[in-house]
C-alpha positions as CSV (number, residue, x, y, z in Angstrom):
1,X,0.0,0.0,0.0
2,X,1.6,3.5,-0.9
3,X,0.1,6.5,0.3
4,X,-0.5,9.7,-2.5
5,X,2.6,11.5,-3.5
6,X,0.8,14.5,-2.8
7,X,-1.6,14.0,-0.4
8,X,-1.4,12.7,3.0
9,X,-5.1,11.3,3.3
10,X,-7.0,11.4,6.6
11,X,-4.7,14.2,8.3
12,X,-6.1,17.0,10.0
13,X,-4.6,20.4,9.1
14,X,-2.7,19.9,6.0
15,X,-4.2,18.5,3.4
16,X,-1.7,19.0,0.6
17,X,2.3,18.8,1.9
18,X,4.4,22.4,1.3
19,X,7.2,22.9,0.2
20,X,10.4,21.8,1.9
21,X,11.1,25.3,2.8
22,X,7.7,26.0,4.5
23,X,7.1,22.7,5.9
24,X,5.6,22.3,9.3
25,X,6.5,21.2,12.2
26,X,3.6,18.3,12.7
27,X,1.4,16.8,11.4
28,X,-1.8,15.4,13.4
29,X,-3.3,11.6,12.3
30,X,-7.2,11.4,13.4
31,X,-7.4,8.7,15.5
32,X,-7.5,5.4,14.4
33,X,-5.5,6.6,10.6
34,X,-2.4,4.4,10.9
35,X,-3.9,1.5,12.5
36,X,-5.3,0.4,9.6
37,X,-2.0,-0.2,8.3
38,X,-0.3,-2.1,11.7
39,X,0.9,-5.5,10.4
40,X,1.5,-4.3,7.3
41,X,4.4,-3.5,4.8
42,X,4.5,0.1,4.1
43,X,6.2,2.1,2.2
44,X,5.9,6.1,2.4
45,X,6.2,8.6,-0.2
46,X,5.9,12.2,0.9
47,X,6.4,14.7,-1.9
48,X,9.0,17.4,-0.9
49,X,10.5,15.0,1.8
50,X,14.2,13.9,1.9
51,X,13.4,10.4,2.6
52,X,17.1,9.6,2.9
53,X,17.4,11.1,6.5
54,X,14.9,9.7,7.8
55,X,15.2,7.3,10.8
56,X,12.9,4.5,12.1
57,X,9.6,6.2,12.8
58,X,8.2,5.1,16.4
59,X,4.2,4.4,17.3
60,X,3.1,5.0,21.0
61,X,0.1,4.0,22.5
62,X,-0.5,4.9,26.4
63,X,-1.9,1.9,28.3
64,X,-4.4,2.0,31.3
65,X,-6.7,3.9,29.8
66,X,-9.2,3.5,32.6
67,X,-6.6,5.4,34.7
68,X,-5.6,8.1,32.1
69,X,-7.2,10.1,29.6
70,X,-5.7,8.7,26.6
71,X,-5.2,11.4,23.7
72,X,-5.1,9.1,20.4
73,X,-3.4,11.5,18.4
74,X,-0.8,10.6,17.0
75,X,2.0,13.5,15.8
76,X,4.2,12.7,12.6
77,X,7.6,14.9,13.3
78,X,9.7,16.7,10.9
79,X,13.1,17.7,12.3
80,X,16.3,17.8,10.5
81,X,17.8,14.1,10.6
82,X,14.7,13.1,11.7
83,X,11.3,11.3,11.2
84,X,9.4,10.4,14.2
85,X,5.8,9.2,14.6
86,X,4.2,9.3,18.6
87,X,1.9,9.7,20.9
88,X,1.6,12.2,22.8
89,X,-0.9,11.1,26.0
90,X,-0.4,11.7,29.4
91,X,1.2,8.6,30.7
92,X,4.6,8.4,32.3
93,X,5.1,4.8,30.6
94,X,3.8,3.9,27.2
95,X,3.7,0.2,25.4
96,X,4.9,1.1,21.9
97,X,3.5,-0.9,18.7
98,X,5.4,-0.4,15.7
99,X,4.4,-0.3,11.8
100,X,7.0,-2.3,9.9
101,X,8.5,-0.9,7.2
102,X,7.2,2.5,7.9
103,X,10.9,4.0,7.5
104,X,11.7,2.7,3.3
105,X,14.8,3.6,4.3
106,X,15.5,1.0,7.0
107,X,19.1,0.5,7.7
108,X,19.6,-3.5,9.0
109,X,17.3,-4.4,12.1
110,X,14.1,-2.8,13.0
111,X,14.5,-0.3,16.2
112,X,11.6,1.4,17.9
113,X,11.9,5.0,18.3
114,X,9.8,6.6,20.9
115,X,9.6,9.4,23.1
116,X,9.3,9.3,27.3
117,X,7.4,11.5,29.2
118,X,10.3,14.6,28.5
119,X,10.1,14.2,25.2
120,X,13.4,12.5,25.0
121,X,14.1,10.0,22.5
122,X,14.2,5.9,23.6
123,X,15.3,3.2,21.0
124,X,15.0,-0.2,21.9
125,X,14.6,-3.6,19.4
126,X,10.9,-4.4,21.4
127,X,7.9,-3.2,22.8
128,X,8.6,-5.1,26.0
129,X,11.9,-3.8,26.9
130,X,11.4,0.1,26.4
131,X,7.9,-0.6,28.1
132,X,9.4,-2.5,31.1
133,X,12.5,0.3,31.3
134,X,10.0,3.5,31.1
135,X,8.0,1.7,33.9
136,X,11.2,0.6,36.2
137,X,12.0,4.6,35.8
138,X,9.0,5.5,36.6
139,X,8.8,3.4,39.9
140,X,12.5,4.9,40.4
141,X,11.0,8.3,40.4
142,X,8.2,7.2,42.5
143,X,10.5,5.3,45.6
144,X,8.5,2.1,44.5
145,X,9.9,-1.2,45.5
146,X,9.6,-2.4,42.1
147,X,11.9,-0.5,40.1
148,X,15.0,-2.9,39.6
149,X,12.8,-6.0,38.6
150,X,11.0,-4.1,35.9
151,X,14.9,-2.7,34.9
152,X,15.6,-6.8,35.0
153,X,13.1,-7.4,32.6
154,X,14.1,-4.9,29.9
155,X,17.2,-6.2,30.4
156,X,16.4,-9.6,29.6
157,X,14.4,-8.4,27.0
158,X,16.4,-6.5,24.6
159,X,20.4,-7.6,25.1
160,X,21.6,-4.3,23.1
161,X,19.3,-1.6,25.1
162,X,21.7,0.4,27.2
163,X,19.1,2.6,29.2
164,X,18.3,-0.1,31.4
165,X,21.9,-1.4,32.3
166,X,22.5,2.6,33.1
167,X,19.7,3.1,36.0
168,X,20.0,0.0,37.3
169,X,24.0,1.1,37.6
170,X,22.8,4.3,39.1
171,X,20.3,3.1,41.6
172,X,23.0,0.2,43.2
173,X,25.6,3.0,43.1
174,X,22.9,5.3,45.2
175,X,23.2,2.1,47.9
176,X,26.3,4.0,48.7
177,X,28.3,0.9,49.5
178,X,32.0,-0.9,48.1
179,X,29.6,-4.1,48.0
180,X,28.0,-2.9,45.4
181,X,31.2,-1.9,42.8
182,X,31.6,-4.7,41.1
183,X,28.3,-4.6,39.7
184,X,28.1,-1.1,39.0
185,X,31.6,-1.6,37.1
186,X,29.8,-4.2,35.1
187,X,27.3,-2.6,34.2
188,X,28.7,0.4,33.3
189,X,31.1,-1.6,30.7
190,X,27.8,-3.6,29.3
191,X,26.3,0.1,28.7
192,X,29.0,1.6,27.4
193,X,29.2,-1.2,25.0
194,X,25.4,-0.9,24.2
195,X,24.9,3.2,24.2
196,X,24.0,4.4,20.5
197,X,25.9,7.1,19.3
198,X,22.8,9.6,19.1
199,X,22.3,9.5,22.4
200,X,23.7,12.8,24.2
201,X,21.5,12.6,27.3
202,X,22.0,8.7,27.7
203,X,25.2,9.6,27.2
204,X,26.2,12.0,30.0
205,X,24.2,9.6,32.3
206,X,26.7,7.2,32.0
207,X,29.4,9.5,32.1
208,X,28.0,11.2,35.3
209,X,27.9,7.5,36.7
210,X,31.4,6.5,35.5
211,X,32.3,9.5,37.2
212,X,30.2,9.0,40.9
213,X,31.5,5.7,40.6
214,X,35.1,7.0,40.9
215,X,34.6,9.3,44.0
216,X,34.0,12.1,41.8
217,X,30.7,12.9,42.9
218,X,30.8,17.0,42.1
219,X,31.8,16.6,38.7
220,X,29.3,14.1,38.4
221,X,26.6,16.7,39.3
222,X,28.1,19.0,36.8
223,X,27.2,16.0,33.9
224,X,23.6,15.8,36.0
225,X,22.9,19.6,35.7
226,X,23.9,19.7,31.9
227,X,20.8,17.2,31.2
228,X,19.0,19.2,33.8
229,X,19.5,22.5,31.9
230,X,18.8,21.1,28.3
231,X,16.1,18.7,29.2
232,X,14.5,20.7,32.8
233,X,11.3,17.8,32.4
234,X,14.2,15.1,32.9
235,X,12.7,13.6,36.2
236,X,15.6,11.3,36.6
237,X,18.2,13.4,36.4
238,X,17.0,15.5,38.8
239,X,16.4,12.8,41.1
240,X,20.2,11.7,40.6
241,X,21.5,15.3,40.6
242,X,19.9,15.9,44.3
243,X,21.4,12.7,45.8
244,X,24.8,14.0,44.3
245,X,24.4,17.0,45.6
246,X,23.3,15.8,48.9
247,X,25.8,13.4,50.4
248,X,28.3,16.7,49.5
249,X,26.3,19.2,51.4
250,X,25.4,21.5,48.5
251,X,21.7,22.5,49.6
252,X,22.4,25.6,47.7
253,X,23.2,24.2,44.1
254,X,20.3,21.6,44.9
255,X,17.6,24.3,45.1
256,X,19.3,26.6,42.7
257,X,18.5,23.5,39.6
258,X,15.5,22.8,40.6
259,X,14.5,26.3,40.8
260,X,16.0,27.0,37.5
261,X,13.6,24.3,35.9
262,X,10.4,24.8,37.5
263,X,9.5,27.2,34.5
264,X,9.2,24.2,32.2
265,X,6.7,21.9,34.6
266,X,3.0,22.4,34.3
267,X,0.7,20.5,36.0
268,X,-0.2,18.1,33.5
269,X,3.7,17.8,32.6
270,X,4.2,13.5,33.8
271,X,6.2,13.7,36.8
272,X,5.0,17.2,37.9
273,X,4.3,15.8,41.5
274,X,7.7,14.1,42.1
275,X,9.5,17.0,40.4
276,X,7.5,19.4,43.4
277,X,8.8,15.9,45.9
278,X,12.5,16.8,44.6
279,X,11.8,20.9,44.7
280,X,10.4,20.6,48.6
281,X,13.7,18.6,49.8
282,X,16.1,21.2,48.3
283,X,14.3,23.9,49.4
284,X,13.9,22.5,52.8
285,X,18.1,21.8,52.9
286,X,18.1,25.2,51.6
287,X,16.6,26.6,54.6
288,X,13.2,28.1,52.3
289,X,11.0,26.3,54.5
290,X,7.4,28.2,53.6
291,X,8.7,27.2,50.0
292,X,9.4,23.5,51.1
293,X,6.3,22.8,52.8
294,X,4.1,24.5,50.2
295,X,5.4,22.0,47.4
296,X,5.6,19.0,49.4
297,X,2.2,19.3,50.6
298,X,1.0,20.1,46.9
299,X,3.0,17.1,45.8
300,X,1.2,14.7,48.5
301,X,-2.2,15.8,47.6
302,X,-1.2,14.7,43.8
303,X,-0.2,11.3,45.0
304,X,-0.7,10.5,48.7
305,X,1.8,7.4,48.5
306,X,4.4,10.2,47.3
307,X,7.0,9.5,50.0
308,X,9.3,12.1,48.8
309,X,7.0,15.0,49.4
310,X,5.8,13.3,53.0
311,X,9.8,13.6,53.2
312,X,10.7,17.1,52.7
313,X,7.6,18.4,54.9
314,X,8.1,16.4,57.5
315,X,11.9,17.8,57.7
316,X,10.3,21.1,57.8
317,X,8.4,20.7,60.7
318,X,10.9,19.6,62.5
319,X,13.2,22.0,61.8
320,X,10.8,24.4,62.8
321,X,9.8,22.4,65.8
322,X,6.2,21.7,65.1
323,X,6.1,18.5,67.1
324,X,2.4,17.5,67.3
325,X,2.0,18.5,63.4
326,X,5.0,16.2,62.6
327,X,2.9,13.3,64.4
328,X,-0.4,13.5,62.8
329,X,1.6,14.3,59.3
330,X,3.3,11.5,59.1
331,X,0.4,9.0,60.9
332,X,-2.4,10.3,58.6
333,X,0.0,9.2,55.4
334,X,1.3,5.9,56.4
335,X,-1.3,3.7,55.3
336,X,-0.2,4.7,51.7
337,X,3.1,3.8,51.9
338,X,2.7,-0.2,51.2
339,X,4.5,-0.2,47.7
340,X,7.7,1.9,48.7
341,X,11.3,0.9,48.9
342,X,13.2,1.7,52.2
343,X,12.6,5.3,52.1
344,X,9.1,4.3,54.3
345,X,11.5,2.9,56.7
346,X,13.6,6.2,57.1
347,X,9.8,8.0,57.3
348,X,9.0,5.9,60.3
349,X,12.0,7.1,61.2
350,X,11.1,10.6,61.1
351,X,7.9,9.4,63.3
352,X,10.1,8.6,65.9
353,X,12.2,11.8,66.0
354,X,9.0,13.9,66.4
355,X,7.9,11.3,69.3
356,X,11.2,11.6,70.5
357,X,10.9,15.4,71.6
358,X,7.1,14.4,73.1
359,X,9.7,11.3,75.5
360,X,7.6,8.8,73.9
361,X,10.4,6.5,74.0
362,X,8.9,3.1,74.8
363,X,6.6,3.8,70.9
364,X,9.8,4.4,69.7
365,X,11.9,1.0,70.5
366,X,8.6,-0.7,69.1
367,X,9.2,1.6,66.0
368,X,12.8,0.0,65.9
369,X,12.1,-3.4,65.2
370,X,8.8,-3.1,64.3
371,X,8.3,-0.3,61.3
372,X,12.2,0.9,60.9
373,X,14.3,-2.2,60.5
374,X,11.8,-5.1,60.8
375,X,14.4,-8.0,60.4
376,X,11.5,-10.2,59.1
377,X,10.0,-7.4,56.5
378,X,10.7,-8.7,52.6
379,X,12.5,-5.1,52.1
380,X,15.1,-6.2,55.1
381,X,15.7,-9.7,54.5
382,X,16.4,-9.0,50.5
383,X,18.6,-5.9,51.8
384,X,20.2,-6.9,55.3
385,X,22.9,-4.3,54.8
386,X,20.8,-1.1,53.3
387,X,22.9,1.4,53.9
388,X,19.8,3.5,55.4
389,X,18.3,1.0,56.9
390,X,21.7,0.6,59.3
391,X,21.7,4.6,59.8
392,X,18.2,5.1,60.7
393,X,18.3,2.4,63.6
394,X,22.0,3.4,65.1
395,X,21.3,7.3,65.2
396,X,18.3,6.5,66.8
397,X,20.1,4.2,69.4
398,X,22.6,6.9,70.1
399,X,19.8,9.5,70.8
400,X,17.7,7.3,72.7
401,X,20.7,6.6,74.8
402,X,21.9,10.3,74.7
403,X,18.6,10.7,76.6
404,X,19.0,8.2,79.5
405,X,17.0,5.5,77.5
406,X,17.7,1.8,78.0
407,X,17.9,0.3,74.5
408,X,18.6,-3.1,75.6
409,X,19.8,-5.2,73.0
410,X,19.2,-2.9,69.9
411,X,23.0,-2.6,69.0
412,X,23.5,-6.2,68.8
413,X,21.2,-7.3,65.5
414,X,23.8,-4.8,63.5
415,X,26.7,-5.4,65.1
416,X,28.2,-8.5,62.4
417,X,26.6,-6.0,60.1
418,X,29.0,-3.3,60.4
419,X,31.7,-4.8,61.4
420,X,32.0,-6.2,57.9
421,X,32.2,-2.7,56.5
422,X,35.5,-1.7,57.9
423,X,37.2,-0.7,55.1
424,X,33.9,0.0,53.1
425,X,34.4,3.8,52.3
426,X,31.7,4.3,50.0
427,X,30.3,7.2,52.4
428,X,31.8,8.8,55.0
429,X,27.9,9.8,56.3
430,X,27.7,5.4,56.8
431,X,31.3,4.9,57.9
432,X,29.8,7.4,60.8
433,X,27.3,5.0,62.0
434,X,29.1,2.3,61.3
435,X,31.2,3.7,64.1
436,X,28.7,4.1,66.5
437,X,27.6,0.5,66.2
438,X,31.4,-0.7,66.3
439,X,31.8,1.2,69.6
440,X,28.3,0.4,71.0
441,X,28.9,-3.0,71.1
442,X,32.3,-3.0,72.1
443,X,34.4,-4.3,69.2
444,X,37.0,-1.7,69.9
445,X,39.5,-3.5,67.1
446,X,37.3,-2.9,64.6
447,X,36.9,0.3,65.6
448,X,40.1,1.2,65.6
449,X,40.9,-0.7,62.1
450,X,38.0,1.5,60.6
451,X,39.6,4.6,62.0
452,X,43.2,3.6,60.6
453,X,41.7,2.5,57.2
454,X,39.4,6.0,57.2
455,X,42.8,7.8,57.6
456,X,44.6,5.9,54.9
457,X,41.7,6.6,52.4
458,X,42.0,10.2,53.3
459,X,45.3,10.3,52.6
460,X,44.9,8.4,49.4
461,X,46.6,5.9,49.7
462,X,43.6,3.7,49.4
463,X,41.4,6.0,47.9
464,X,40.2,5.8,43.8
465,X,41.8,9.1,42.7
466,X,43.3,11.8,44.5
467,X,42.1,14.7,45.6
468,X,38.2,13.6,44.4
469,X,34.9,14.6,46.7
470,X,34.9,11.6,48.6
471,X,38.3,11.3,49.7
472,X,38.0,15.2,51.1
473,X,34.5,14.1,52.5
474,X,36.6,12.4,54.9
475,X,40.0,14.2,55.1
476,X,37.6,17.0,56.4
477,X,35.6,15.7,58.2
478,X,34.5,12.2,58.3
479,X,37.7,10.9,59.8
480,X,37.7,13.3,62.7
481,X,33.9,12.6,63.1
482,X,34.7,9.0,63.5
483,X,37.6,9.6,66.0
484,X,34.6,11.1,67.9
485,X,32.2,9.1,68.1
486,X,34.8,6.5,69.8
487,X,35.9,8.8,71.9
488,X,32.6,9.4,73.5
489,X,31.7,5.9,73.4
490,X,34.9,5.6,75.7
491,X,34.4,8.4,78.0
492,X,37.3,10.6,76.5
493,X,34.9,13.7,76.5
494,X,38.3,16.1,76.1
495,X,38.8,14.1,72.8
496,X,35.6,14.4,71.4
497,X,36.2,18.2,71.8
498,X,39.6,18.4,70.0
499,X,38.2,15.9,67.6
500,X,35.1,17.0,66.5
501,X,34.6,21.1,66.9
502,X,37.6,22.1,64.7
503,X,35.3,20.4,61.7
504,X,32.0,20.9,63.0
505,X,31.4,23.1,60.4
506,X,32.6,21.1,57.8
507,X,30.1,18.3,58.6
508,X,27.8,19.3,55.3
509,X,30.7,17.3,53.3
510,X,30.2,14.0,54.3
511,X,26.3,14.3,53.5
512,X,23.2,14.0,55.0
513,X,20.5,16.2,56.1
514,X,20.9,18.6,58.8
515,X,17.9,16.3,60.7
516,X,20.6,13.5,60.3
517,X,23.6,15.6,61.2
518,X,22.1,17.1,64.3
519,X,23.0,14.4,65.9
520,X,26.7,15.0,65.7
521,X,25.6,18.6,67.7
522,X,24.3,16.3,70.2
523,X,27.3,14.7,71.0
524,X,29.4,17.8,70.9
525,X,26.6,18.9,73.5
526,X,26.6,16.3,75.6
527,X,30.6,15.7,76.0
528,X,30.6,20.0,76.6
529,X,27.7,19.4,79.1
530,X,29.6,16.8,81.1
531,X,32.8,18.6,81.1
532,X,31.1,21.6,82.8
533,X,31.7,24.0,79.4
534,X,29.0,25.9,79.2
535,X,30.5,28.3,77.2
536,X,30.9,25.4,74.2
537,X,26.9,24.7,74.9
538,X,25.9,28.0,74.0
539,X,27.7,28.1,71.3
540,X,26.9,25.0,70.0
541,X,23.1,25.7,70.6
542,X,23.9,28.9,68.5
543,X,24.7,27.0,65.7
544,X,22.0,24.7,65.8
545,X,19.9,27.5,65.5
546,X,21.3,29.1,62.8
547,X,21.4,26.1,60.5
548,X,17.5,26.0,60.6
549,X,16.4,24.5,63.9
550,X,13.9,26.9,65.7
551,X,14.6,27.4,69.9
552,X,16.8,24.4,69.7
553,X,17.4,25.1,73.5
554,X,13.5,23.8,73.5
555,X,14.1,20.2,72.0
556,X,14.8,17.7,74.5
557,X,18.7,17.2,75.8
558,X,19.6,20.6,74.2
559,X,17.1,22.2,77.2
560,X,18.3,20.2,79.7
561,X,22.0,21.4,79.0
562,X,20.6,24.6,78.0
């Protein structure tokens, strides 16, 4: 079947084709105009068209229509180099359908061609694999436990499809743990040997990653933002931009990308609720709080299982110590959090900070091993050694304990744990908490051999590169952190002084949140308190204040030393 030479039958808005040099962007198809050629061979003759640059044309169709309202539309696309055919519906994921032999210039094996929800171009050799890689983003974007076994199946499904090998890379790198290097290494050599040519955005995502995986975390940013800047509607990108950002302390360049694309998300752009999850945090590190809250709230109220947006708002009510809003917050959302990853166990988590400063301490040690780090939950027992999972309980421990609280024994179920991650230096943020369950449970040799290996990767001798962002996260900081925690664990409250104030203000480097890193104030507090300094106290209770905590002499501990 050929189509006119001058005609292009059944299109609205043209009816005859122009001239090369006044052709139009698009045409639009009424619905249901190519279908009657699906299964077909095809060939295509457009008068005044340079058939001989175009490229596989792509056909999208958006699933769950009961869900969405589907536009059936379908947009044939003129762009220099370029002939693409899709849909243009509201869904994040789309099962694509192709025409064969649409392109008569085929070159070798049929590809697919399609668009994701930022307009950004997918090719793939089935409908399966882009379908099962757009949806294994997608519940990436979302914090759904799901996300690597629909990255699996594209995998499976389409052996040359690089996408797929490059998230998955990115989301075991975000574990932030030397466990996981192997496999990132491997798949970051099965990408590169699979990543098209024409693929400039898949392209600095694997070169961001190659970079993150080598302890060069800022310059990995840098790659982020560029995709950021070109592409604002690239919802993963920002996602792995923030986390960049974050375990290096750079709250301002977080909220000042975010901020710069916000002009190109509309509320009916896919993703607009987890891009407002992502604009709340960085705000909220940022110290914009009214900001923050605004756009995590509007976020929950698109999707109430967003966990994100539960996230950043519950941050800044405690930062602004609204104790009893924190409490019925995070209460009235939990129910919806059934399909997340781990992130529900670090909101729980947030739960029991808030009940913390209300003394509800006995709710809390049920929170521990009930709702934070379950050792019978699926999440835990396919992830014993979740990097967040491990921080959430210790920090906990230590402020229960900081408080006069019996914790029994809690240290004990990480204790093997952590002491396996000695010379794991992945994060200087873990190797932190690692410390404190080293010294909790008194394995004082492994302690020490953390310390000594913390100091070597500092120096570089057993670092990746010299002179990258994770080696300095711990030359200024984390290794003097570390030397702290042991030291109050010990009783050597002088130490913890010498050890830990000269860098307190260096603490942004190693990452974290400054909810996560208050805890570090607290045992600068405490050792000051003990030693009878109350001149450090009010110091340190200045600074609290000043990185975003409201009347920080009003939280629990601080008053008492107050």
């Amino acid at each position: 079947m050929v189509l006119p030479t001058n005609k292009m039958v059944g299109l609205r808005g043209e009816s005859r084709l122009p001239s090369p040099d006044k052709r139009p962007e698009a045409w639009i198809a009424e619905p249901g105009f190519f279908e009657q050629f699906a299964g077909q061979p095809l060939a295509v003759r457009l008068a005044g068209l340079d058939t001989a640059s175009w490229r596989q044309p792509e056909y999208a169709s958006t699933p769950d229509v009961d869900a969405h309202e589907q536009d059936t539309r379908v947009r044939y696309h003129h762009r220099p180099g370029a002939f693409t055919l899709y849909d243009r519906g509201v869904c994040w994921f789309c099962h694509v359908r192709t025409i064969p032999t649409l392109d008569i210039a085929a070159t070798g094996a049929h590809m697919i061609r399609m668009h994701d929800a930022a307009d950004l171009p997918l090719t793939a050799r089935n409908q399966a694999a882009i379908d099962a890689c757009l949806r294994g983003l997608n519940s990436f974007n979302q914090w759904r436990v799901d996300a690597m076994s629909w990255l699996d199946e594209a995998i499976v499904c389409d052996d040359e499809f690089a996408l797929p090998l490059i998230v998955k890379a990115w989301m075991l790198h975000l574990g932030r743990s030397a466990a996981f290097a192997d496999k990132v290494a491997g798949l970051i050599a099965g990408a590169e040997a699979r990543l098209a040519d024409d693929c400039p955005r898949q392209r600095r995502l694997l070169d961001a990653l190659k970079k993150a995986h080598a302890g060069d975390s800022i310059e990995a940013a840098t790659l982020l933002e560029c995709n950021t800047r070109s592409h604002p509607t690239d919802l993963f990108s920002h996602r792995l931009v923030q986390f960049e950002l974050f375990w290096n302390g750079r709250a301002e360049w977080m909220r000042e990308i975010v901020e710069a694309a916000a002009p190109a998300w509309r509320e009916d752009t896919p993703g607009y609720g987890d891009f407002l999850s992502c604009r709340a945090f960085s705000n909220e590190e940022a110290g914009a709080h009214e900001e923050a809250e605004q756009h995590g709230r509007a976020a929950v109220e698109i999707r109430a299982s967003d966990p994100w947006g539960a996230h950043a708002v519950a941050h800044v009510l405690l930062m602004q110590g609204r104790i009893d809003d924190g409490v019925n917050w995070l209460e009235s959302l939990c129910e919806n959090w059934d399909e997340a990853n781990q992130i529900k166990h670090h909101l729980w988590w947030h739960l029991a900070l808030f009940l913390l400063e209300r003394g509800e301490h006995a709710r809390i040690l049920e929170l521990l091993t009930g709702r934070i780090r379950d050792p019978e939950s699926p999440l835990v027992k396919a992830a014993p050694e979740a990097t967040i999972d491990l921080q959430n309980v210790a920090s906990m421990l230590l402020r229960l304990e900081l408080r006069g609280v019996d914790v029994g024994d809690g240290w004990q179920v990480l204790g093997d744990i952590c002491s396996g991650r000695v010379h794991d230096h992945a994060n200087a943020f873990s190797n932190a908490h690692d410390m404190m369950v080293l010294a909790a449970t008194a394995q004082f040799e492994a302690a020490e051999a953390l310390l000594t290996s913390a100091r070597e990767f500092a120096a570089g001798s057993k670092g990746i590169g010299a002179g990258n962002a994770l080696e300095l996260s711990y030359a200024s900081a984390g290794v003097a952190l570390c030397d702290a925690i042991l030291a109050h664990r010990r009783g050597e409250l002088a130490k913890v002084i010498t050890s830990l104030s000269p860098v307190r203000h260096d603490l942004p480097r190693i990452g974290g949140s400054h909810a996560q890193r208050d805890l570090f104030y607290q045992i600068l507090i405490d050792a000051a308190a003990r030693l009878g300094r109350a001149d450090l106290v009010a110091i340190y209770l200045r600074e609290a204040e000043r990185i975003g905590f409201i009347q920080p002499e009003a939280r629990t501990l601080y008053r008492e030393v107050a």
